[in-house]
VOZA-265508 format. One record per residue: x, y, z of N, C-alpha, C in turn; residue in one letter. Coordinates in steps of 0.2 Angstrom, whole numbers, plus 5000, padded with zeros to 4 digits. Example, Ala and Ser with C-alpha at 12.3 -4.5 7.8 and 13.67 -1.06 7.14 Angstrom:
VOZA-265508
506649725039506249785039506649845039a;506449895035506849955036506450005039s;
***
This chain:
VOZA-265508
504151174968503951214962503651284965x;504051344963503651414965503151414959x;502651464959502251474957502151554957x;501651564951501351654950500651654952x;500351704950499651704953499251754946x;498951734943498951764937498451814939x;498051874935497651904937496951904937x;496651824938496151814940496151774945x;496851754948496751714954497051654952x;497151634946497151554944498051564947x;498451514949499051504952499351454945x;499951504943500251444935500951434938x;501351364937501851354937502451394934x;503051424940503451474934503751434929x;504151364929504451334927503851274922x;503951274915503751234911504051184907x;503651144903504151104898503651154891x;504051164886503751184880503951144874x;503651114870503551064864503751084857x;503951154856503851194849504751144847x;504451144839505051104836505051024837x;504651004842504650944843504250894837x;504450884829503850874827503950784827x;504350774828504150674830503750664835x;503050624833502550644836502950584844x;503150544843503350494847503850514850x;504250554847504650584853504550634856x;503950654857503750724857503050684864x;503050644862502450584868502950604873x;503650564873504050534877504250584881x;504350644878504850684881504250724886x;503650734883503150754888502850724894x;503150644894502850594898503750604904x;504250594900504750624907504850674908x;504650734906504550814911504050804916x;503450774913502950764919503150734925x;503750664923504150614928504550644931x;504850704929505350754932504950794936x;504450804935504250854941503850934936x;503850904931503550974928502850984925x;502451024928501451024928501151064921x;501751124920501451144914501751134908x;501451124905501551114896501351144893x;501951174888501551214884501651194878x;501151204872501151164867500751234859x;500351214853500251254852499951214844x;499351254839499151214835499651214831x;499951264828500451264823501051224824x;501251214830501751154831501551074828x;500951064828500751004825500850934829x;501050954836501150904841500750884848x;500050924845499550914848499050854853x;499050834848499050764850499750674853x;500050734852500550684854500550714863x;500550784865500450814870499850764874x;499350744870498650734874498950654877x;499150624871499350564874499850554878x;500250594878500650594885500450584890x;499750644890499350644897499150614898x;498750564896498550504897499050454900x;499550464898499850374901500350404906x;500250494909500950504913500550494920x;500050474922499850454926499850484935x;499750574931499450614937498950644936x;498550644940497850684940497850744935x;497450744930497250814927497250874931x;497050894938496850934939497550974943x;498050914941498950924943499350954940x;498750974933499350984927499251064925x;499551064920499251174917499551154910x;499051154906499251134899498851214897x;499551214892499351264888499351254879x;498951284876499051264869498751374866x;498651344858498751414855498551424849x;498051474847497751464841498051524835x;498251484829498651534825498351564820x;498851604817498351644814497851634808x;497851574805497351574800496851544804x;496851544810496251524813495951584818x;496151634816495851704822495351724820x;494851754821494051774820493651734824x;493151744828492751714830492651654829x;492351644823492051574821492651544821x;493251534818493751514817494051504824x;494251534828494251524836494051464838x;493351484838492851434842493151364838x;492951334831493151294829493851254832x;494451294830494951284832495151274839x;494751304844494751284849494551204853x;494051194849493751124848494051064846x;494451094839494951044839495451024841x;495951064847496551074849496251034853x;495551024858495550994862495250954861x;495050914855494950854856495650814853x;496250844850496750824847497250814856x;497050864860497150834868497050804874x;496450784870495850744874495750764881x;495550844883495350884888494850884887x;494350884892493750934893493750994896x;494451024898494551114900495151104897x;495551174897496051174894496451244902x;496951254902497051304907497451364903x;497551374899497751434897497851424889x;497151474885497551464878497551544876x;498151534871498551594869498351614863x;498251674859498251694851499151714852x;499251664846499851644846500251704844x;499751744839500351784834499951834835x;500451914832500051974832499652004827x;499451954824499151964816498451934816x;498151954810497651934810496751954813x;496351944814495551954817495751944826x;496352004830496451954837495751974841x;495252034841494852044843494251984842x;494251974835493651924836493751874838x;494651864838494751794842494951794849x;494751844853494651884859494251874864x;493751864857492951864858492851804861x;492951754854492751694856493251674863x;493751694864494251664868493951684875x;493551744876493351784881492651734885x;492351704880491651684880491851594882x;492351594880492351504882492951524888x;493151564891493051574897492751574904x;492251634901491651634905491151574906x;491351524900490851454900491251414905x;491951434907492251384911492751324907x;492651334901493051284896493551304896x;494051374897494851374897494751414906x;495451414907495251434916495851524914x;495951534909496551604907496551594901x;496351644899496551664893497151744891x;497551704884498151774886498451764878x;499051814876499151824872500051804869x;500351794863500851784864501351824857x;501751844862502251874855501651964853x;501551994859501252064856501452104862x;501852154854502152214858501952274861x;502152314869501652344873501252374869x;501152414864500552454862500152394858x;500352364854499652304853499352304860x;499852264864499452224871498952274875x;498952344875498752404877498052414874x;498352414868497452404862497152364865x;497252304865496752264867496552244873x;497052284879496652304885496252354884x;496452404883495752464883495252444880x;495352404874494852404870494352324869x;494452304873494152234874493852224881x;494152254886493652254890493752184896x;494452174894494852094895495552094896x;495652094901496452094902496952024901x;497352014897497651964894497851924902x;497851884902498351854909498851824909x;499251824900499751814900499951814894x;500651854892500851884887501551814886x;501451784883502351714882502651774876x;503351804879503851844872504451804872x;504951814869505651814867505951824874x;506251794878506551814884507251774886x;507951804885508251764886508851794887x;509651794888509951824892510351894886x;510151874881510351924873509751994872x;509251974874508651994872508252004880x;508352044883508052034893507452074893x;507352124889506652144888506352144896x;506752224896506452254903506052294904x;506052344898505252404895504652364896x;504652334893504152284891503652244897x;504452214900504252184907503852204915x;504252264914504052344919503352344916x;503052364909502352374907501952314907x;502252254909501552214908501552204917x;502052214922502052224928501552254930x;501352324926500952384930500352364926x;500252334919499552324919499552244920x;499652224925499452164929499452094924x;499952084918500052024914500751994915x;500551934916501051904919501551874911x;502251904913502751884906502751824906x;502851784901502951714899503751714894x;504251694895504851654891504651604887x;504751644881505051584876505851584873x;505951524871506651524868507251554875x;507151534879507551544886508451544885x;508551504880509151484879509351524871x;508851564868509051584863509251544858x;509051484859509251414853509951414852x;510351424857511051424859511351474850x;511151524850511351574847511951624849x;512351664848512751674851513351644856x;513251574853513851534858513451544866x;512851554865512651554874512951524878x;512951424876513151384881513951394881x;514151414879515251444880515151524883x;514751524884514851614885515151624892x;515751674893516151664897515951674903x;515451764903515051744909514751714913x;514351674910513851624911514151564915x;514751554911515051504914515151484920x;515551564923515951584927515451584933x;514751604931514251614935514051524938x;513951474933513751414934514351384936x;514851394937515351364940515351364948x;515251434951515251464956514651424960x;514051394957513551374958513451314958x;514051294956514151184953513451164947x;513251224945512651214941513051224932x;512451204929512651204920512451304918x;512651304913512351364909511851354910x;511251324906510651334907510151324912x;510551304918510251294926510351374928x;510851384927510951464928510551524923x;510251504915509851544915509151544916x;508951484918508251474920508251514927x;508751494930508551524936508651594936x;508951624932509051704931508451724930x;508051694925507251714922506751684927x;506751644933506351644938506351674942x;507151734945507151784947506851834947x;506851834939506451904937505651884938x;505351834941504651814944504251814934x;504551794930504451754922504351694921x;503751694920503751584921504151584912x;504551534913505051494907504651434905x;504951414899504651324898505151324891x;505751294895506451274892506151204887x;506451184883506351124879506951094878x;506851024879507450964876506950884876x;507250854871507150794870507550744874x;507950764877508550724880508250724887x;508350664890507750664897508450674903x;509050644902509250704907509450764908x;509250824902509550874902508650894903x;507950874903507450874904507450884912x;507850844916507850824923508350874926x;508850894921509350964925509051034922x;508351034919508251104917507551104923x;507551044926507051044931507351084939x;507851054939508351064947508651144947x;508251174947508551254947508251304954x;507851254959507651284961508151274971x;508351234970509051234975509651284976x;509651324970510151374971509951454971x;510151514972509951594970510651614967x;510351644962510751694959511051744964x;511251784967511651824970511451904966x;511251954970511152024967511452054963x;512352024963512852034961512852014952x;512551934954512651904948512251924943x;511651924946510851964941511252014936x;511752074941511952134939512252114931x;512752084933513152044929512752014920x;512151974922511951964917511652004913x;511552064915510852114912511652144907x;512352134909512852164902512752114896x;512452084895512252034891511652054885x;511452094888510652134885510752154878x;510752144872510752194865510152234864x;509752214868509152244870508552254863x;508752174859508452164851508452084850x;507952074845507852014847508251984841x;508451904841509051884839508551864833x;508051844836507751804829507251844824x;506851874822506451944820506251984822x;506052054821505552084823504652084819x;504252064824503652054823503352114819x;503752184819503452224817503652244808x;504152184807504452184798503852164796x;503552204789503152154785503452124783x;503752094782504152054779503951974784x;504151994788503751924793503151944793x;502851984795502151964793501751924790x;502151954783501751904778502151824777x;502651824780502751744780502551704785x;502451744791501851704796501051704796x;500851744791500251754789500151684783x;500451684783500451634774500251554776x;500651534783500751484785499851464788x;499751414785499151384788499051314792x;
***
């Protein structure tokens, strides 16, 4: 497993398993008990996903040390503001059955994110999360609430994936020392990703799948990813990406790929706003 080093020091795994959509609670157990069997330490998970607890009993029965693991969870927005925060933090981890948690995220760019900054700030320095960081905000949000917080995120999770490469973005959270996070890796197989002729061409060259090849393309860029599937051996080949390199050639290659927009909203429609704002 390589690893980052996030800017307080803490070391996160680049490669994850991620639970978003998974809502049977029971298949959502399993499938986070064989990535952990595979070989994979972090987990990322989240309140609004509602798979919380299904995450915590995994840990329990997968039967490696906690202090092996890097679980991640995420407080959404009808829960931002301080009091709300705190609370909310308390439940995700009793619904995980942690006594620390290693990284929690304000999931969304709406809402009281300062107060819930606050809190997130303070049950850091208690030693109850080991990072705290932010997901889905665009550089000038993420800029606001460095200067003006006093806190530098230590991890931004956005949209990253072979349609969508988000190198402006990338470059700026580079220079102000936040470590990028992938989500949605594969694009939810949106434009024919997995037939995509490049791709192919490229995984063929390399006796690897598409998705072996775009994981490993987003490891390159030093991006921790947390690819998702319920199918435990496409779980165990989204694991095996680190026996091969991409080629400087082929990187090239994939950046023709770029629409340089994201496939799925713009966080800055009101229009999504308010339908992410609504959801409680």
């Amino acid at each position: 497993m390589k690893y980052v080093t996030l800017n307080n020091g803490l070391k996160m795994p680049i490669l994850g398993f991620g639970v978003y959509q998974i809502t049977d609670l029971e298949q959502c157990e399993q499938a986070v008990v064989d990535a952990i069997q595979a070989g994979y330490r972090l987990i990322d998970t989240a309140a609004a996903y509602g798979n919380e607890e299904a995450v915590g009993r995994a840990i329990k029965r997968c039967g490696i040390d906690r202090q092996e693991l890097f679980i991640t969870t995420k407080v959404w927005i009808s829960d931002t503001g301080y009091e709300k925060t705190m609370k909310a933090f308390e439940t995700s981890m009793a619904k995980l059955q942690l006594d620390y948690l290693d990284l929690y995220l304000i999931h969304q760019p709406y809402g009281d994110l300062f107060g819930s900054w606050k809190a997130m700030t303070e049950l850091y320095q208690a030693n109850k999360i080991r990072a705290i960081g932010v997901s889905n905000l665009t550089s000038d949000r993420l800029l606001d609430l460095i200067l003006n917080s006093g806190m530098i995120p230590a991890v931004n999770q956005i949209e990253v994936h072979p349609f969508f490469q988000q190198f402006a973005d990338h470059e700026f959270m580079t220079k102000e020392n936040v470590q990028i996070e992938a989500w949605a890796p594969f694009a939810e197989g949106k434009f024919s990703l997995f037939q995509n002729e490049l791709l192919g061409e490229i995984a063929k060259a390399h006796n690897k799948t598409i998705a072996q090849v775009v994981l490993r393309w987003i490891i390159q860029r030093d991006i921790v990813v947390i690819p998702k599937s319920t199918h435990k051996e496409r779980i165990i080949e989204n694991f095996n990406v680190f026996d091969f390199e991409l080629t400087a050639e082929e990187m090239e290659h994939i950046k023709t790929l770029d629409i340089a927009t994201s496939i799925f909203f713009s966080h800055r429609d009101p229009e999504i706003v308010r339908r992410l704002s609504s959801w409680k």
